[in-house]
Phi, psi and omega in degrees: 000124173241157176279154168278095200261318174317306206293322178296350192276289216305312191295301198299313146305012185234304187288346167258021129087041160273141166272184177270300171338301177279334173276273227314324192281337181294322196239016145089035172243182187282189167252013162295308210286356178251323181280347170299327155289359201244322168286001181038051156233053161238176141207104198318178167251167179312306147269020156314267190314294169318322176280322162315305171270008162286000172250003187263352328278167136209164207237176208314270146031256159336294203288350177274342174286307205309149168210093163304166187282127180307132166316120186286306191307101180254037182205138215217124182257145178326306191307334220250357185291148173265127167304106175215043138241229192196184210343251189287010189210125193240110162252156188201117188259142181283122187088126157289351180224129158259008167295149203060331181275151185279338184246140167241118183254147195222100163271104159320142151212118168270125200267155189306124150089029170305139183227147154259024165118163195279335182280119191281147243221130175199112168230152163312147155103201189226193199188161152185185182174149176239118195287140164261332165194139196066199210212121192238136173262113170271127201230099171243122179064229182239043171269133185223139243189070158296114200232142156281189175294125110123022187260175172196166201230149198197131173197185171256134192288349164302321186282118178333108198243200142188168171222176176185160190266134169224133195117183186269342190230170200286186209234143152220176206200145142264121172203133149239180183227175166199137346319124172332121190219019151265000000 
């Protein structure tokens, strides 16, 4: 059986109304290093973990008993997506808790020549997503793609991706993945 130890971070950490910024200073780690874990592409060592949670606080023991409840809610008006990106790139995810759930769904918006880095984004799951407006350049292993309105993209999320906005006006997207994996 494996735990969800990110999704459990993340949740525990929202309900005691923390940024990552404020646990990671509370428990003397960087804030890479709590978003590398909430995203499980870290996997703390045990004191590792204990000193993180020792800033939310909770001790192992708990964190590993709790079991939140599952989201009851299924219908979300616009205002209610939570926003959990940055600068030139909005991704706004359906639902504030994805613990426990196997899917992440994202209305994307890439601002004109918004990137997600020269470093190419390589995780566990599938992904997949339908340009809704402007023109996002997809980049998978080295197949590159200038995908429009109503084209779309599906891969294994292992494989080396990036996007970027290409044009004068911004790009948007729907899209998901699974495992959650912001």
């Amino acid at each position: 059986m494996s735990v969800d130890i990110g999704g459990r971070l993340r949740y525990l950490r929202i309900a005691h109304n923390l940024s990552q910024r404020e646990l990671a200073k509370r428990a003397g780690v960087t804030n890479s290093t709590i978003s590398l874990i909430e995203s499980n592409a870290s996997n703390p060592s045990v004191g590792a973990l204990k000193r993180i949670l020792d800033g939310i606080p909770i001790g192992l023991a708990e964190f590993f008993a709790f079991e939140p409840d599952r989201p009851k809610k299924a219908f979300y008006r616009a205002d209610e997506l939570t926003e959990i990106g940055k600068g030139d790139i909005s991704y706004r995810q359906l639902g504030d808790n994805l613990f426990g759930r196997s899917l992440q769904i994202l209305k994307e918006c890439y601002q004109p020549g918004a990137d997600t880095g020269k470093v190419p984004l390589v995780h566990d799951g599938e992904e997949g997503g339908i340009v809704l407006s402007g023109r996002l350049e997809v980049t998978v292993d080295d197949e590159r793609r200038i995908l429009g309105p109503g084209d779309a993209y599906y891969f294994e999320s292992r494989r080396p991706h990036r996007f970027r906005c290409v044009g004068p006006v911004p790009c948007e997207v729907i899209s998901a993945c699974t495992p959650p994996t912001f």
